[in-house]
N, C-alpha and C positions, 0 to 999 in steps of 0.2 A: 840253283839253290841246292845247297847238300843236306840230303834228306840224313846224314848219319852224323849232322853237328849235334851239340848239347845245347846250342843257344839259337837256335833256326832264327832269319831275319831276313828280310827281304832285302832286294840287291841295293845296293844306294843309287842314289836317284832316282828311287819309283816309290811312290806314295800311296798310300789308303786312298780311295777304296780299291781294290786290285782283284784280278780272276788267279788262282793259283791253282796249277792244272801239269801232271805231269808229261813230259812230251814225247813219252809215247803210248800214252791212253787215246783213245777212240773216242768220236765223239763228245762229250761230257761225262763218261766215267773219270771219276775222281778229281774234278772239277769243282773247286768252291767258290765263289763271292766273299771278299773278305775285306770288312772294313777299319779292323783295328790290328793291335800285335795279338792280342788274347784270341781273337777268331783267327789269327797267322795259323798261330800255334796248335789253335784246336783240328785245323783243317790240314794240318803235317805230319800231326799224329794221326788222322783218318787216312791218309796216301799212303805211310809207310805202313800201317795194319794190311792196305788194299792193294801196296804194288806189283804182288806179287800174279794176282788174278791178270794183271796186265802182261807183268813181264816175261814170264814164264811162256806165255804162247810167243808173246813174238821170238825171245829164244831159241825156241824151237822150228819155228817157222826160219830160220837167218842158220839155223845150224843143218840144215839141208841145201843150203847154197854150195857154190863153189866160190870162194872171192877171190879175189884177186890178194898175192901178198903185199 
């Protein structure tokens, strides 16, 4: 799902009720139960306020690597 659409929607073919969970949060941080589009949305706007707490370390952790090109 693209957290920087204007109209956020779940993928097609997957239905209410759903887990929407960023994939690379930990545990259940930023993790919601969502049974409608109105709780979609409210729970899309709490990830993108919060993904930064998330992404930011792993970032940084991945920017001390050496990867392969």
């Amino acid at each position: 799902m693209d957290l920087d659409s204007t109209d956020p929607r779940p993928p097609d073919g997957v239905a209410f009720p759903m887990w929407l969970k960023p994939a690379l949060a930990y545990s259940s941080e930023l993790a919601y139960a969502v049974s409608d589009i109105a709780e979609f949305r409210a729970a899309v706007d709490r990830i993108r306020k919060g993904i930064g707490e998330v992404g930011r370390p792993f970032d940084a952790v991945v920017s001390l690597l050496e990867l392969p090109p």
